[in-house]
C-alpha positions, 0 to 999 in steps of 0.5 A: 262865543269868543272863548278866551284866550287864557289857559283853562281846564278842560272841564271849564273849555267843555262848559264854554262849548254850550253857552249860547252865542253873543248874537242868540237874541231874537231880532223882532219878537213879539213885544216889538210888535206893541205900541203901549209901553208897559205891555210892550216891556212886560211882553220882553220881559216875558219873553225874555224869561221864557228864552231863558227857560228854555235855553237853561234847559238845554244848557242843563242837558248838555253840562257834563257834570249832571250827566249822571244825576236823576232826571228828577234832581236835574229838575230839582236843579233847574226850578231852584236856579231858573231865577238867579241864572236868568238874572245873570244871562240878562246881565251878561248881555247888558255888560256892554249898556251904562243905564239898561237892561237889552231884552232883545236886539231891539228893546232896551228897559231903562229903569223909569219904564221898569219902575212904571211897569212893576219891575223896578225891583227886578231892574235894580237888581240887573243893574246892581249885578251889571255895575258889580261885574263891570268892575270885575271885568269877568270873561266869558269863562268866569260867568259860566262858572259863576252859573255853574255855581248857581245851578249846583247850590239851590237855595243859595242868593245872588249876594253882592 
């Protein structure tokens, strides 16, 4: 991860150290392997969401800030988030595309394929956070604390 080159806190640095590399995507996965469309989308998506899952968890432990709290809040914590902070993760990595969301380094949802395959919902919302923060010009530092902000208040919807 390239960290900016603006002057932050040294609490903002320590969160930058444990968000993943711009390159964390897998290469070939299993949804790669599937020649029908709507199964091959929603096994990235599946995918997907469970990368997120986990890469969640570990960003939760390593997040100086829930060093003290119970492991029973920390899950409290990360079921409440898990949704909002993959939709940010997914728009981050999409930043760079105009019509789509990347689910990994070979498949990119366009929104008719989203559409047939039941998530056009969800595909409208990536695409509404990517045009939103696009226009923002947010560095790497601003999105982890946008996802800091979504971890530490559960509940809360993504509004834009």
């Amino acid at each position: 991860m390239k960290i900016p080159t603006k002057t932050f806190p040294p609490f903002i640095k320590e969160l930058l150290r444990y968000e993943p590399p711009a390159d964390h995507l897998s290469t070939v996965c299993q949804g790669c392997q599937l020649e029908d469309t709507g199964q091959k989308t929603l096994a990235h998506v599946t995918q997907q969401a469970e990368e997120q899952i986990k890469r969640n968890l570990e960003w939760f432990k390593c997040l100086p800030l829930l060093h003290d709290i119970s492991e029973s809040d920390k899950r409290v914590l990360s079921r409440s988030a898990w949704i909002e902070l993959m939709l940010i993760n997914l728009t981050k990595q999409s930043l760079h595309l105009d019509n789509g969301v990347l689910l990994c380094k070979g498949q990119v949802l366009d929104f008719s394929t989203a559409e047939v395959t039941g998530i056009g919902d969800i595909m409208h919302r990536v695409m509404q956070l990517t045009a939103k923060f696009k226009e923002l010009n947010l560095d790497d530092a601003e999105f982890v604390c946008i996802k800091v902000i979504i971890l530490l208040n559960p509940g809360r919807k993504i509004n834009i």
